[in-house]
C-alpha positions, 0 to 999 in steps of 0.5 A: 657413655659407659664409666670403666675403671677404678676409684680407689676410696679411702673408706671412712669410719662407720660405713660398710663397702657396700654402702660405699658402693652405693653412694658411688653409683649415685656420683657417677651415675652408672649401676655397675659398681664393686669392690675389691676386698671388703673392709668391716665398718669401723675399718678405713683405708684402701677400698678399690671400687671397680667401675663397669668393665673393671668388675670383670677384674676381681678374679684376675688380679695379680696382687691378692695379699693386704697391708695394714697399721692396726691398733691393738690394747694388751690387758683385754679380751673381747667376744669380736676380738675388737673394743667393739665387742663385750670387753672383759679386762684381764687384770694381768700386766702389760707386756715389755717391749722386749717380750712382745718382739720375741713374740712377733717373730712366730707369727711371721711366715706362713700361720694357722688362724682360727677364723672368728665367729663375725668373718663371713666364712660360711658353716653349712652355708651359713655365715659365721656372722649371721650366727654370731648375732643368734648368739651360736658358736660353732667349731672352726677349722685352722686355715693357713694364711701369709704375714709376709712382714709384721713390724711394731710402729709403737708401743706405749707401755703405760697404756698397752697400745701397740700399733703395728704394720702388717703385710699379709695374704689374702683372707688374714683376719688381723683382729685374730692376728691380734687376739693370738697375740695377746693370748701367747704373751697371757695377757689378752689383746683386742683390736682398736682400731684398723686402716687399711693401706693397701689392696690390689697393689693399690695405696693410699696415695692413690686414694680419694675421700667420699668428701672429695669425690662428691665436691669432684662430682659436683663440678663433673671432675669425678671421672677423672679420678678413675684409674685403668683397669689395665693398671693393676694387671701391671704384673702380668707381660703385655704384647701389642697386635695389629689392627686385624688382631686386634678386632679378632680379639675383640670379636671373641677369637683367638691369635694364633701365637707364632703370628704375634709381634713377641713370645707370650707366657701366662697371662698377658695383657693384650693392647690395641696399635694405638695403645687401648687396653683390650684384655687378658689373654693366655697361651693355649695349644698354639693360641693365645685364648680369650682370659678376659675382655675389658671392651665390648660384650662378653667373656 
């Protein structure tokens, strides 16, 4: 029997989203696994792993944007914009309360960032990472991105650390985020440490441990942890067809729109009489057309 859904992971320290991947087609025995935004090793937190039908999902879901409490240490500057990169200290003095929130106001809204030379943002088909380790740096182009909210948890004045809470769109570097902010307040920042808590309109609630998902699947629990894949279409409307429609659908064809139980408008999940989640569909000249199916073969 095929394992659909999603784990949501609350990633450990040290590992790569890859690498998670992996130890996750081990416990539930099934090839078929991805993720939805990558964490970088040292980063923890809300890693969506999608499970065999739910790999067709990255490209639909609704929620994009991130939210993360990131640690950062005034009075330093970093070739990776992290303690884990070659750490020069500044010598300057370490900024007051006051002065750093009048700076975190310009970096709410819309923003340029820079991306840094360890993103996977690619120069002539060539990652930037993959760069970076040869030692080359090469010109970047600002790209525009969205805090939608940027808030001091803490702050200690005699250390420089500062944690902060950020909700941002998608492809935000909060290393960079950090990084900016110690070079307008001129006394340098580097990242410390990262956790991510949430992504795909998934949370940390919602999460597991790789230390619990192998005790759940040890005692063969593991697949009860997956959540729907229709869970995080819950954005979009949704309209319930009939029986015949319904194997239409499924079969690769298209519902013509006045035949339908309620008026759709834009992507809308399509769900079977008894309430199984068959796919995303859209209005289309007088149909509704095949987005995506979560059943069966193709699309």
């Amino acid at each position: 029997m095929s394992v659909n859904g999603i784990i949501c992971l609350d990633k450990p320290k040290n590992i790569t989203s890859f690498a998670c991947c992996s130890v996750f087609r081990r416990l539930l025995n099934t090839k078929k696994i991805g993720h939805a935004g990558t964490l970088d090793p040292m980063a923890t937190g809300v890693l969506p792993l999608l499970v065999g039908q739910a790999t067709r999902a990255l490209e639909y879901l609704p929620v994009q944007d991130k939210r993360y409490t990131a640690t950062l240490r005034f009075g330093y500057v970093s070739d990776t914009q992290d303690i884990w990169g070659s750490m020069t200290a500044t010598g300057c003095s370490l900024p007051l309360f006051s002065d750093i929130n009048s700076a975190l106001a310009s970096f709410r809204g819309q923003i340029e960032q820079i991306p840094p030379m360890i993103s996977a943002v690619k120069h002539q088909g060539v990652k930037l990472y993959e760069l970076a380790r040869k030692g080359i740096e090469v010109e970047r182009k600002a790209r525009p991105v969205t805090i939608y909210s940027l808030d001091v948890i803490d702050y200690d004045q005699k250390t420089g650390e500062l944690k902060l809470d950020c909700h941002c769109s998608k492809g935000t570097y909060i290393r960079t985020l950090c990084a900016d902010l110690g070079e307008m307040l001129g006394c340098g920042a580097v990242m410390s440490s990262l956790r991510r808590t949430m992504a795909a309109g998934l949370n940390l609630n919602q999460c597991i441990t790789i230390d619990e998902a192998h005790k759940l699947a040890e005692k063969g629990l593991l697949e009860c942890k997956l959540i729907s894949i229709e869970s995080v279409f819950q954005e979009y409307n949704s309209v319930t067809v009939t029986s015949a429609q319904a194997k239409r659908f499924q079969n690769g064809g298209a519902l013509l729109l006045d035949r339908l139980n309620k008026s759709v408008d834009g992507i809308t999940r399509v769900n079977a009489p008894d309430g199984t989640f068959l796919g995303l569909g859209k209005p289309e000249n007088d149909e509704l057309k095949i987005l995506k199916l979560f059943t069966g073969g193709g699309n």
